[in-house]
Biopython code that builds the backbone (N, CA, C, O; Angstrom):
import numpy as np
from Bio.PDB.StructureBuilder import StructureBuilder

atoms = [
    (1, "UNK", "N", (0.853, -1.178, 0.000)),
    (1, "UNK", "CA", (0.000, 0.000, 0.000)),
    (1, "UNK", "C", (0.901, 1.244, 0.000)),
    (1, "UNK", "O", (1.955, 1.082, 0.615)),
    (2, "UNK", "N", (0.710, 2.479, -0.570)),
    (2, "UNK", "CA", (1.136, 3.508, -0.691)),
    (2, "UNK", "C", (0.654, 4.199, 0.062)),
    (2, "UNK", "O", (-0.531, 4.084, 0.375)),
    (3, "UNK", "N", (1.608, 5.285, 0.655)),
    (3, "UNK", "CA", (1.696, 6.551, 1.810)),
    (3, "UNK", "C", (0.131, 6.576, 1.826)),
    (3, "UNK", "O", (-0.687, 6.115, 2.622)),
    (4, "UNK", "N", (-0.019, 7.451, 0.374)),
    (4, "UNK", "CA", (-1.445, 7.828, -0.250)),
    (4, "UNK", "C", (-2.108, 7.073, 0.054)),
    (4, "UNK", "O", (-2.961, 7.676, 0.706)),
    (5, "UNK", "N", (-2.300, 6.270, 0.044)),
    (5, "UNK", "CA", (-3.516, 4.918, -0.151)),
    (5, "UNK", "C", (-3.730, 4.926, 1.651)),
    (5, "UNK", "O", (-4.769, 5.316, 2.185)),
    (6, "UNK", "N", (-2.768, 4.520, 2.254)),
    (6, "UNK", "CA", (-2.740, 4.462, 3.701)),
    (6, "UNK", "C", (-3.116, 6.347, 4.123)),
    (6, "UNK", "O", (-3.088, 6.476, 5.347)),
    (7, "UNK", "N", (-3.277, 7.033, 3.756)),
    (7, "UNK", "CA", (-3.765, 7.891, 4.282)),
    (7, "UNK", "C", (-5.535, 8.263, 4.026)),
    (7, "UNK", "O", (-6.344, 8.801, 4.782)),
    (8, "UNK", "N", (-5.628, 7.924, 3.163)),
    (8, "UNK", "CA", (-7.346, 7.846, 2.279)),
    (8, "UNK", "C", (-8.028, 6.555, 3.241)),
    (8, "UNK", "O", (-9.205, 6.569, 3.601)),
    (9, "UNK", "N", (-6.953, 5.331, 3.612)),
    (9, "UNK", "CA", (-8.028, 4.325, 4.271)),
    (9, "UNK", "C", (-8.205, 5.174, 5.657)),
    (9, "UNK", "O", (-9.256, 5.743, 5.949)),
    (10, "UNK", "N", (-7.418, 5.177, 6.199)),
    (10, "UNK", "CA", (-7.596, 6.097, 7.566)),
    (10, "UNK", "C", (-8.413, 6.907, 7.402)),
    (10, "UNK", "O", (-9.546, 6.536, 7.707)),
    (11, "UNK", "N", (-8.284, 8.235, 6.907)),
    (11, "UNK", "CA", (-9.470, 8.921, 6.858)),
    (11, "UNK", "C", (-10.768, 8.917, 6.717)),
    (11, "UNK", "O", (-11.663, 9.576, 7.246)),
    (12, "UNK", "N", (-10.745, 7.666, 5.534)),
    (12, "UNK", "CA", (-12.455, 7.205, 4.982)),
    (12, "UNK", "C", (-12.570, 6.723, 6.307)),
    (12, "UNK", "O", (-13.417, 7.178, 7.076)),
    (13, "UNK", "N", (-11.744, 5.799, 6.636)),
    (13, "UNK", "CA", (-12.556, 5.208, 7.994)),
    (13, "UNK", "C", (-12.821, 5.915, 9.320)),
    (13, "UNK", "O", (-13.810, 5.683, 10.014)),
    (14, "UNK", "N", (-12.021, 6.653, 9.572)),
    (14, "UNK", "CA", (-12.129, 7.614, 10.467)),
    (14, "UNK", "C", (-13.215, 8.616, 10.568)),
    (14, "UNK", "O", (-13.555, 8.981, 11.693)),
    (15, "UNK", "N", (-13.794, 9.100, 9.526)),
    (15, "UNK", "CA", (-14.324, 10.330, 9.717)),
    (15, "UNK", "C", (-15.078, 10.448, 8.530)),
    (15, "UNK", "O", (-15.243, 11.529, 7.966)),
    (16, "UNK", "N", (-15.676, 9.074, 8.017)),
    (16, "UNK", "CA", (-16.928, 8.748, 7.261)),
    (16, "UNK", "C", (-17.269, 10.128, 6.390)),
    (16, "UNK", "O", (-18.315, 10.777, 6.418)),
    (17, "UNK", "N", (-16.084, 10.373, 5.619)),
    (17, "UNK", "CA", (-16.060, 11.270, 4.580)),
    (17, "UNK", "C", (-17.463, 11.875, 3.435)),
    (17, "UNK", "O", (-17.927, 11.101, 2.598)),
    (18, "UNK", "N", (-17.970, 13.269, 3.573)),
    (18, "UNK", "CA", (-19.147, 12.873, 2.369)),
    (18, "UNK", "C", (-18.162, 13.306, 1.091)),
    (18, "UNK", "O", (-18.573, 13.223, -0.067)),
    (19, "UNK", "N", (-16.999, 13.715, 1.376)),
    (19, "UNK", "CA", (-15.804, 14.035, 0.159)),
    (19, "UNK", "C", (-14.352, 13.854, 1.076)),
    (19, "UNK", "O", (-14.079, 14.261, 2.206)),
    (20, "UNK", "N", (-13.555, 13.067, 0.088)),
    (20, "UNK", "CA", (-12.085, 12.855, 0.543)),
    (20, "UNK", "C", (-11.334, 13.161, -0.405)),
    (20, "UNK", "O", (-11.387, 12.447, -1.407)),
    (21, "UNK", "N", (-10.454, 14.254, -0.382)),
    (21, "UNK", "CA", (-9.327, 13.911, -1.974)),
    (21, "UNK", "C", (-7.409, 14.273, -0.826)),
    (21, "UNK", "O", (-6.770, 15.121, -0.203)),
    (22, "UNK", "N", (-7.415, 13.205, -1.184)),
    (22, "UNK", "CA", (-6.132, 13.064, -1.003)),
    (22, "UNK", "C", (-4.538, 13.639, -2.013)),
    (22, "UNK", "O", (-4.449, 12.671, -2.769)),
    (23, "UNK", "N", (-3.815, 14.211, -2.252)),
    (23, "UNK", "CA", (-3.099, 14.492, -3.528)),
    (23, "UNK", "C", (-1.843, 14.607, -3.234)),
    (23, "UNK", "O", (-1.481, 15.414, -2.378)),
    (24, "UNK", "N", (-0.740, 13.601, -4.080)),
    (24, "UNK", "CA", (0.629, 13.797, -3.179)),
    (24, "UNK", "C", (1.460, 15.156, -4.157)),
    (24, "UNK", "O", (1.711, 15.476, -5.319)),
    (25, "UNK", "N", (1.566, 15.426, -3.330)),
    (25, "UNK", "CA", (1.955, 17.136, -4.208)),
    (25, "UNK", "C", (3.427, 17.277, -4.091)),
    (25, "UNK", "O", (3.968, 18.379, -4.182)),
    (26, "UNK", "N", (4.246, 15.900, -3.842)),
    (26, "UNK", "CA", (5.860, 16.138, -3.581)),
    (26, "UNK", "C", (6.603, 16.095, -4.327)),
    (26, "UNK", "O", (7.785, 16.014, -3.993)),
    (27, "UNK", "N", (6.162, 16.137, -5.880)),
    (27, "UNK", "CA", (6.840, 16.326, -6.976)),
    (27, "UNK", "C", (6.534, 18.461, -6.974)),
    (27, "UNK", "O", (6.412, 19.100, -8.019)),
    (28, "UNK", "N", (6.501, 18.865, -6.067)),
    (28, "UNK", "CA", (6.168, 20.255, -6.337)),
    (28, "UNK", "C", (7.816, 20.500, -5.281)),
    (28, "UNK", "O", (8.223, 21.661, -5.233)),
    (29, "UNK", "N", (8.331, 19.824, -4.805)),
    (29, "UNK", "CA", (9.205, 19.740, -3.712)),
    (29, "UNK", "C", (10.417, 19.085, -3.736)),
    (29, "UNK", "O", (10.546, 17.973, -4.249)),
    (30, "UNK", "N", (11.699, 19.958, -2.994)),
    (30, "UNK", "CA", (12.863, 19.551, -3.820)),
    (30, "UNK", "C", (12.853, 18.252, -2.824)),
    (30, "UNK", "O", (13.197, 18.147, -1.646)),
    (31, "UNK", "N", (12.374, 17.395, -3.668)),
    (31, "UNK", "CA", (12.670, 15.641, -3.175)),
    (31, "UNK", "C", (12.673, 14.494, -4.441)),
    (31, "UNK", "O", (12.244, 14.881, -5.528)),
    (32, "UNK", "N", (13.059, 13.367, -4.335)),
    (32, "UNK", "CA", (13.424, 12.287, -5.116)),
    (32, "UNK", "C", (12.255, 12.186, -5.776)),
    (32, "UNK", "O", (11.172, 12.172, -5.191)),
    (33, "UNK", "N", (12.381, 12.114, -6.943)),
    (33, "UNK", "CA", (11.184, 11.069, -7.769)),
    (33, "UNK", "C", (10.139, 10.507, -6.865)),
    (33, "UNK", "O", (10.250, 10.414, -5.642)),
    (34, "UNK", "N", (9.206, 10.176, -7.518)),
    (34, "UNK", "CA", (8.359, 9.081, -6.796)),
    (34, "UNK", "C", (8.011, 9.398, -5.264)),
    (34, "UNK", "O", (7.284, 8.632, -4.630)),
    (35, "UNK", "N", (8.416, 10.260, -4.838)),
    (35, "UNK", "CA", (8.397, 10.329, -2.885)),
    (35, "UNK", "C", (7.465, 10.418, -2.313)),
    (35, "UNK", "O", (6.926, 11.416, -2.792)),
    (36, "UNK", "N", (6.789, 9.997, -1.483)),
    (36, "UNK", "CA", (5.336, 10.129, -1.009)),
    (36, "UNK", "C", (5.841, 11.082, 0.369)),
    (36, "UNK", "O", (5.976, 10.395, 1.381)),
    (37, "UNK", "N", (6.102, 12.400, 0.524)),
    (37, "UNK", "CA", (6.387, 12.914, 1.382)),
    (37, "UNK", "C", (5.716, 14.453, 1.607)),
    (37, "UNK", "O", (6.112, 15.341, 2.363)),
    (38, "UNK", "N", (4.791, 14.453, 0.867)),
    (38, "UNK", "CA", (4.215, 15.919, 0.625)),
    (38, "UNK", "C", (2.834, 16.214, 0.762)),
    (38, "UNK", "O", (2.992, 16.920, -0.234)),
    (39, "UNK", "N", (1.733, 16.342, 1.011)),
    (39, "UNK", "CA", (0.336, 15.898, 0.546)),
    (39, "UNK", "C", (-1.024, 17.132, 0.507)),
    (39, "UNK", "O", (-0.652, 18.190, 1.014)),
    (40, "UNK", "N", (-1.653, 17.145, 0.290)),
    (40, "UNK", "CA", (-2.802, 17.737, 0.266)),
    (40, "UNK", "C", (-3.902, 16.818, 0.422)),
    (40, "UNK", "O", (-4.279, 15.832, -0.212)),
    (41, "UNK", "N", (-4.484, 17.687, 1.894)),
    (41, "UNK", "CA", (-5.509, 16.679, 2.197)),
    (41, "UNK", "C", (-7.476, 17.387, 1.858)),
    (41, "UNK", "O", (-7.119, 18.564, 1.789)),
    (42, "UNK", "N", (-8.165, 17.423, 1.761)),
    (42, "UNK", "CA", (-9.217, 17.946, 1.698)),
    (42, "UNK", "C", (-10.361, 16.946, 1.832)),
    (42, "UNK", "O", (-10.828, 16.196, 0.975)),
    (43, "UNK", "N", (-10.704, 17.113, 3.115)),
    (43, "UNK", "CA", (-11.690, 16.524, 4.264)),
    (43, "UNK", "C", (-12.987, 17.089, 4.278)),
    (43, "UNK", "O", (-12.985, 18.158, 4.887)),
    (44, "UNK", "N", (-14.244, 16.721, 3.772)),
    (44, "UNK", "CA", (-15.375, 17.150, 4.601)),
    (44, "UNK", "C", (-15.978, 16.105, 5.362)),
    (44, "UNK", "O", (-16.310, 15.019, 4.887)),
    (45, "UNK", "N", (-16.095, 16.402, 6.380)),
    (45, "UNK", "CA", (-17.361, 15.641, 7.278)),
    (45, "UNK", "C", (-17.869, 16.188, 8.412)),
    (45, "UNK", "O", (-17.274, 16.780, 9.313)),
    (46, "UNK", "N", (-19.425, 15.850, 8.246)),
    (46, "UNK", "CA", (-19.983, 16.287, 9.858)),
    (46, "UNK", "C", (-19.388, 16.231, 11.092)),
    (46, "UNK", "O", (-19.810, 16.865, 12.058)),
    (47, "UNK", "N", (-18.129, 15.277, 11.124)),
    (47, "UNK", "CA", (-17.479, 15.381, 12.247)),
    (47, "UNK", "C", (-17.011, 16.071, 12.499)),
    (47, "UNK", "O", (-16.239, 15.817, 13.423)),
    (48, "UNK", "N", (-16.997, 17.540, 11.977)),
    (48, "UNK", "CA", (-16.527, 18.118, 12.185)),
    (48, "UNK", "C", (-17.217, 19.279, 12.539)),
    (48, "UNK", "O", (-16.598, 20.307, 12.811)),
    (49, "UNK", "N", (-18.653, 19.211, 12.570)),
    (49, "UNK", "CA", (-19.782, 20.296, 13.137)),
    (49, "UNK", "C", (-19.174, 21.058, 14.606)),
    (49, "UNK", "O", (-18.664, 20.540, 15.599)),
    (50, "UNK", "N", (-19.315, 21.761, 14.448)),
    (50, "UNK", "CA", (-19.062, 22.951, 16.134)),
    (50, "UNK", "C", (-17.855, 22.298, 16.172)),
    (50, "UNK", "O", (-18.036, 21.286, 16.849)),
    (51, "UNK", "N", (-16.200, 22.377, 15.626)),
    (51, "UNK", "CA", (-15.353, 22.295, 15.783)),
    (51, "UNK", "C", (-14.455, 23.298, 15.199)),
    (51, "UNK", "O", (-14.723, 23.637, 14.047)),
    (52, "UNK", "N", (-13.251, 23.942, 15.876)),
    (52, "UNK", "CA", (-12.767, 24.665, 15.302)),
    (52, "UNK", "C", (-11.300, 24.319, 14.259)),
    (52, "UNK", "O", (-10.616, 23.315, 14.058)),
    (53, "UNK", "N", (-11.289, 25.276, 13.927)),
    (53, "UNK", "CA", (-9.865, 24.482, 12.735)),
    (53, "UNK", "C", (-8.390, 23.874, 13.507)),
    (53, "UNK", "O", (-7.371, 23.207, 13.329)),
    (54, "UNK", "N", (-8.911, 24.410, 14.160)),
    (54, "UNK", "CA", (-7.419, 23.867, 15.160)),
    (54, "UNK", "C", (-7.693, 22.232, 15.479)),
    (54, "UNK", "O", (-6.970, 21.319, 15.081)),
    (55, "UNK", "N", (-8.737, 22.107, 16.177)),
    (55, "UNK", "CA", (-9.738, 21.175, 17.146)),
    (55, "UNK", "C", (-9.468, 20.111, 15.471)),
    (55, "UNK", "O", (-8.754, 19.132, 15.685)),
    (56, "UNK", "N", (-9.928, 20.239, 14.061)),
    (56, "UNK", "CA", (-10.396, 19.477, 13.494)),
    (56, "UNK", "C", (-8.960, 19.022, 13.063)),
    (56, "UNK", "O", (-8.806, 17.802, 12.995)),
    (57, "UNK", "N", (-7.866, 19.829, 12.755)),
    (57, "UNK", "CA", (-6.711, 19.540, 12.561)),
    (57, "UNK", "C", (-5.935, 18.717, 13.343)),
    (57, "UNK", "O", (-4.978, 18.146, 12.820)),
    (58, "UNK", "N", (-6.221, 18.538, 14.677)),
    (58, "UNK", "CA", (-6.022, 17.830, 15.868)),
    (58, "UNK", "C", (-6.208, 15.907, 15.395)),
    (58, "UNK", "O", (-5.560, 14.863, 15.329)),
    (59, "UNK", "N", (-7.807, 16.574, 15.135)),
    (59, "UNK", "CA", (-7.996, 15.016, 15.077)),
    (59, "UNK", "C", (-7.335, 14.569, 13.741)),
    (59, "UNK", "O", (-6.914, 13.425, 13.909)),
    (60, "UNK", "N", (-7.128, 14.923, 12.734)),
    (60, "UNK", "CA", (-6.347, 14.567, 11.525)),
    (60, "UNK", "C", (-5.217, 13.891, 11.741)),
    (60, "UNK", "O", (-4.850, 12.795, 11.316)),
    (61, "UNK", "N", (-4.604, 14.816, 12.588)),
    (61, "UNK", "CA", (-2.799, 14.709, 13.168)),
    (61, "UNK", "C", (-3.498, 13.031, 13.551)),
    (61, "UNK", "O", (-3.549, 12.114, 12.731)),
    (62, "UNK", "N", (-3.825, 12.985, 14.518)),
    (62, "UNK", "CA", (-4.326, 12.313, 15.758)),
    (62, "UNK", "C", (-4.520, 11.183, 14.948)),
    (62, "UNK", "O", (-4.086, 10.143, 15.444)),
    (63, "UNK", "N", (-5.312, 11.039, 13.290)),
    (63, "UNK", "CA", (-5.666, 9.395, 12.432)),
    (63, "UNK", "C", (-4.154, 9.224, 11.751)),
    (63, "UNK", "O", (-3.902, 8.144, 11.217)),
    (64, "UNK", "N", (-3.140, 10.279, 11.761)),
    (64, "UNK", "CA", (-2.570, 10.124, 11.186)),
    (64, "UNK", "C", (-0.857, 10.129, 11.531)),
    (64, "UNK", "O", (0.093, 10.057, 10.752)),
    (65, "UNK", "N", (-0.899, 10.258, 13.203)),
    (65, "UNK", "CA", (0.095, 10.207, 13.836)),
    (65, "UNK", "C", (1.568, 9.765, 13.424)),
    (65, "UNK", "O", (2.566, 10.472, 13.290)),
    (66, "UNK", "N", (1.415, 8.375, 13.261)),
    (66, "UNK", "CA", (2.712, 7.331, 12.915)),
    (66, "UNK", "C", (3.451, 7.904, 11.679)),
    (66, "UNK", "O", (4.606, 8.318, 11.583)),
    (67, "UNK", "N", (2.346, 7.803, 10.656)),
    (67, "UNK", "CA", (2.686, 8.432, 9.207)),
    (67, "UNK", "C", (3.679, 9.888, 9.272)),
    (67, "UNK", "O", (4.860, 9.860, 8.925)),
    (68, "UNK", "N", (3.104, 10.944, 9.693)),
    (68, "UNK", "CA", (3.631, 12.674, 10.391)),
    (68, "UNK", "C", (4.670, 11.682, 11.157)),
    (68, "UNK", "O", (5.427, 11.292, 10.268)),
    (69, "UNK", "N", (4.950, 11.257, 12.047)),
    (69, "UNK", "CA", (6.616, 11.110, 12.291)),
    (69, "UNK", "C", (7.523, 9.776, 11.363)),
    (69, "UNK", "O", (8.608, 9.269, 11.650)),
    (70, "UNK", "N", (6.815, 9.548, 10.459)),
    (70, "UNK", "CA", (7.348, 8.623, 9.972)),
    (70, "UNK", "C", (7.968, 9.498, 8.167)),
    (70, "UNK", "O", (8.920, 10.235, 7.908)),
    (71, "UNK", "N", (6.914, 8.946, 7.361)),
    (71, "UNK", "CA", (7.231, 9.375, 5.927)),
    (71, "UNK", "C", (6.468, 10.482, 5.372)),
    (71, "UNK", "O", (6.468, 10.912, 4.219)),
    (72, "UNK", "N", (5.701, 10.938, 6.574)),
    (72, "UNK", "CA", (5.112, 12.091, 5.584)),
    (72, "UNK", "C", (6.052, 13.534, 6.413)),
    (72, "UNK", "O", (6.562, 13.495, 7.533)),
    (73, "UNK", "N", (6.049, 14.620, 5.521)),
    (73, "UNK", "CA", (6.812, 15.608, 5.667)),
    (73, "UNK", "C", (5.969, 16.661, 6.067)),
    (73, "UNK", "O", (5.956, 17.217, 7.165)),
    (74, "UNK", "N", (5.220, 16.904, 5.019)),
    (74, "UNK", "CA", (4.408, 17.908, 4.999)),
    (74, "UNK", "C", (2.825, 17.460, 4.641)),
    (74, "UNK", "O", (2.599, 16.529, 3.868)),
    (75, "UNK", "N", (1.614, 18.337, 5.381)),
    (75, "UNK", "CA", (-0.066, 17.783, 5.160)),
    (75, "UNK", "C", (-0.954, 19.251, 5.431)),
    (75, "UNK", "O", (-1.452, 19.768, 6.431)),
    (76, "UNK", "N", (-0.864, 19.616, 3.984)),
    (76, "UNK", "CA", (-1.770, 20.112, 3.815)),
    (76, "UNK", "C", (-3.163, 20.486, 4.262)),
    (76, "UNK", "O", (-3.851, 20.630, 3.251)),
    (77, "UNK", "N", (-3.892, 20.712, 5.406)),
    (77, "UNK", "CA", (-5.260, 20.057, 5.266)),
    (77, "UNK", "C", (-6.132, 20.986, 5.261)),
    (77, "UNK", "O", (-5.887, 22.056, 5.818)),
    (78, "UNK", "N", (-7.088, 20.798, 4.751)),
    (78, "UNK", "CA", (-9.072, 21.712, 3.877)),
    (78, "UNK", "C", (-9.936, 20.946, 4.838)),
    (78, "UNK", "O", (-10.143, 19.758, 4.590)),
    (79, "UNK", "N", (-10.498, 21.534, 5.982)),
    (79, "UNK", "CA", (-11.164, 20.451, 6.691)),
    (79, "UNK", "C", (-12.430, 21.315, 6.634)),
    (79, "UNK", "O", (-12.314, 22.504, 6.933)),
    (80, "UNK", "N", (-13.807, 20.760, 6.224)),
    (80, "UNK", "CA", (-14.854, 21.272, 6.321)),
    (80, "UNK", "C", (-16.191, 20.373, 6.217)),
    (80, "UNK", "O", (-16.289, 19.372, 5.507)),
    (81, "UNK", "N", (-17.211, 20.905, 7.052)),
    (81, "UNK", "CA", (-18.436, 20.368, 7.189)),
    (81, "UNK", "C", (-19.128, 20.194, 5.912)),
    (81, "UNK", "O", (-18.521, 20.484, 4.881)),
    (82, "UNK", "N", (-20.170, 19.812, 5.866)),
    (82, "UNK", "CA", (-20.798, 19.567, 3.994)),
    (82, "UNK", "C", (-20.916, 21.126, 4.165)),
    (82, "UNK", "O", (-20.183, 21.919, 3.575)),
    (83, "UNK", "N", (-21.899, 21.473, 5.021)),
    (83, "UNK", "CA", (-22.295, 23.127, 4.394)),
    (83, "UNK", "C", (-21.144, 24.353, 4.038)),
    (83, "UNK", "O", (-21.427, 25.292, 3.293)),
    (84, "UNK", "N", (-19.980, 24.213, 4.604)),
    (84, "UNK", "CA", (-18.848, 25.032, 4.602)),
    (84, "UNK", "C", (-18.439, 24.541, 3.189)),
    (84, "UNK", "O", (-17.932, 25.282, 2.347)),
    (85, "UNK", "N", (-18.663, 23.433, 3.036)),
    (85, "UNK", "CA", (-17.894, 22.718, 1.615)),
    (85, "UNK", "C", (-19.071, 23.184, 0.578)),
    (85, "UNK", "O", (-18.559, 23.615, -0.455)),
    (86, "UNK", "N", (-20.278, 23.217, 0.558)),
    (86, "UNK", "CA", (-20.707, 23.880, -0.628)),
    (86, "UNK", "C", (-21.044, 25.325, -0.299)),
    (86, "UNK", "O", (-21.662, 25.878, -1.208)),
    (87, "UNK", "N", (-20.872, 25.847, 0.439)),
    (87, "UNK", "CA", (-20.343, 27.471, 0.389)),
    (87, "UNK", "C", (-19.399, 27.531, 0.040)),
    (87, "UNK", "O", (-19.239, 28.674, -0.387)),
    (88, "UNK", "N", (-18.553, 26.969, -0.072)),
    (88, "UNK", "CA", (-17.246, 26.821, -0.977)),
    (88, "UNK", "C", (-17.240, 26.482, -2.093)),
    (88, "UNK", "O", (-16.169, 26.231, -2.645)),
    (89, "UNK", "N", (-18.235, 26.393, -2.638)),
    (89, "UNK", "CA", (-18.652, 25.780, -4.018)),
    (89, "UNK", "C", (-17.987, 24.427, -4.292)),
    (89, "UNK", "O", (-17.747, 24.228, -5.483)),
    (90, "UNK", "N", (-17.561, 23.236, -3.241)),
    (90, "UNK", "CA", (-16.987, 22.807, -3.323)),
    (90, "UNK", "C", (-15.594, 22.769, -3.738)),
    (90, "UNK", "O", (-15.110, 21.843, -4.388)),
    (91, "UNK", "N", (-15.110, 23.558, -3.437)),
    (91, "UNK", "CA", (-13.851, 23.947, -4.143)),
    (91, "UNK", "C", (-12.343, 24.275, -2.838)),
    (91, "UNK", "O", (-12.422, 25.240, -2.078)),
    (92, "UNK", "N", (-11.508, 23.628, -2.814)),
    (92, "UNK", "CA", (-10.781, 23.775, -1.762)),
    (92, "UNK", "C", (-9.160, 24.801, -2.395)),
    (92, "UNK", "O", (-8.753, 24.588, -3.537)),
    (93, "UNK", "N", (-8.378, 25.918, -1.401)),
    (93, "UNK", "CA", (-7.727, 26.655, -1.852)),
    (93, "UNK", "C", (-6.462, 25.301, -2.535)),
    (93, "UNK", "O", (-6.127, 24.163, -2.205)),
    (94, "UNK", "N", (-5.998, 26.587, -3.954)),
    (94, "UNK", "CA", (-4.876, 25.883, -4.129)),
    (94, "UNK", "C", (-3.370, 25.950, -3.573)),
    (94, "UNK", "O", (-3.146, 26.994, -2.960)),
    (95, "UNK", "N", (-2.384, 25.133, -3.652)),
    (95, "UNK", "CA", (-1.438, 25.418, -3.154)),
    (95, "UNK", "C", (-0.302, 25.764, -3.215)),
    (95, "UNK", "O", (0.262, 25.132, -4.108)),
    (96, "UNK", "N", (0.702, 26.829, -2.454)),
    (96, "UNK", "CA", (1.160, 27.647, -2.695)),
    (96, "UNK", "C", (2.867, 27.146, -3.377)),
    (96, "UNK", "O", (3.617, 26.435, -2.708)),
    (97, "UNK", "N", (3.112, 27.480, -4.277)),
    (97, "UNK", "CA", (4.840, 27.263, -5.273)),
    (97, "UNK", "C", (5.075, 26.823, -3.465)),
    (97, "UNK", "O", (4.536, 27.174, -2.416)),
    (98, "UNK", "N", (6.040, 26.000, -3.798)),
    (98, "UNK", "CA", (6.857, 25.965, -2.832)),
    (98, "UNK", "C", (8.535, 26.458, -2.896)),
    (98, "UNK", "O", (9.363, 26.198, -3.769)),
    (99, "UNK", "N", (8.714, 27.365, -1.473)),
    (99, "UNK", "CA", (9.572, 28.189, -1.510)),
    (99, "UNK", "C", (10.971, 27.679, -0.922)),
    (99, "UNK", "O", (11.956, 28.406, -0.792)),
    (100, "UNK", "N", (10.912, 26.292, -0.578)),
    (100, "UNK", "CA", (12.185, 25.767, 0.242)),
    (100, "UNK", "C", (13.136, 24.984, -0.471)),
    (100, "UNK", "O", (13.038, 24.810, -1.686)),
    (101, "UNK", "N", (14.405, 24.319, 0.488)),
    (101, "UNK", "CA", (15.061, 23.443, -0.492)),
    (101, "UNK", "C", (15.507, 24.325, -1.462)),
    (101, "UNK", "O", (15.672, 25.544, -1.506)),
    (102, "UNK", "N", (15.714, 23.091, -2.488)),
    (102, "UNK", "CA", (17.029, 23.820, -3.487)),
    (102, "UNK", "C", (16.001, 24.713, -4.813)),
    (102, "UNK", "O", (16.449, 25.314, -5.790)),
    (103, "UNK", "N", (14.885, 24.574, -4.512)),
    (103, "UNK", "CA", (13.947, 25.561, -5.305)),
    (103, "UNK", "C", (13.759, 26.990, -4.741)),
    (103, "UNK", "O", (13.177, 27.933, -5.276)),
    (104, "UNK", "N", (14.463, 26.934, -3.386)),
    (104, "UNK", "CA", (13.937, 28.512, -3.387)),
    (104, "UNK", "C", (15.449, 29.807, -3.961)),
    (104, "UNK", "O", (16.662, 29.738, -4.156)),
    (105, "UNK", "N", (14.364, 30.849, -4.020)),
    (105, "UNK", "CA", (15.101, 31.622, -4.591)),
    (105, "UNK", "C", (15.822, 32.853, -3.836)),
    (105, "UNK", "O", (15.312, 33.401, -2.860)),
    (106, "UNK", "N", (16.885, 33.173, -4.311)),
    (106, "UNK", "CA", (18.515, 33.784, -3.268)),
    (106, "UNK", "C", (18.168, 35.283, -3.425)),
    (106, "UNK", "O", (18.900, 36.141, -2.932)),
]
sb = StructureBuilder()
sb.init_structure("model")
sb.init_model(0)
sb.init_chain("A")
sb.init_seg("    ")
for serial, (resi, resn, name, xyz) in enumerate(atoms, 1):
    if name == "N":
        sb.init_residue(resn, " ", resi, " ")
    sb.init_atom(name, np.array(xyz, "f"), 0.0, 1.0, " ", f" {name:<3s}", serial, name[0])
structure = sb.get_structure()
């Protein structure tokens, strides 16, 4: 199973997703080929009603503990209720050039 893959089962299972998109974004990042070390996460679920972004980010960390000290580097995360998510037109922000490593500029 891949980083990716192991992060999508956790979540689906965790927090009974009505939308999950997972995206490894570490080819945007000065790292090796292939690296599963980067990600963008974008979460809606009711579990997340009367919670604040901190609080919902918590529990993310929290399904995803081992992974964050293990192979993932960096996690993105879009955490929102259905209604926040279609006031959003469904649509989660994109993400920003990355400025580190041997890509950033002197």
């Amino acid at each position: 199973m891949t980083v990716q893959q192991d992060i999508e089962q956790r979540l689906g299972s965790d927090f009974s997703p009505a939308y999950l998109q997972v995206l490894n974004e570490s080819h945007q990042h000065s790292v090796p080929p292939n690296s599963e070390t980067h990600f963008k996460v974008t979460l809606v679920s009711e579990d997340f009603h009367g919670l604040r972004k901190v609080a919902r980010h918590q529990r993310v960390y929290g399904a995803l503990a081992d992974l964050l000290a293990g192979p993932v580097h960096a996690l993105a995360l879009h955490t929102y209720t259905l209604e926040e998510w279609r006031a959003r037109q469904e649509s989660a922000p994109d993400s920003p050039e990355c400025r580190g490593g041997s890509r950033a500029g002197s």
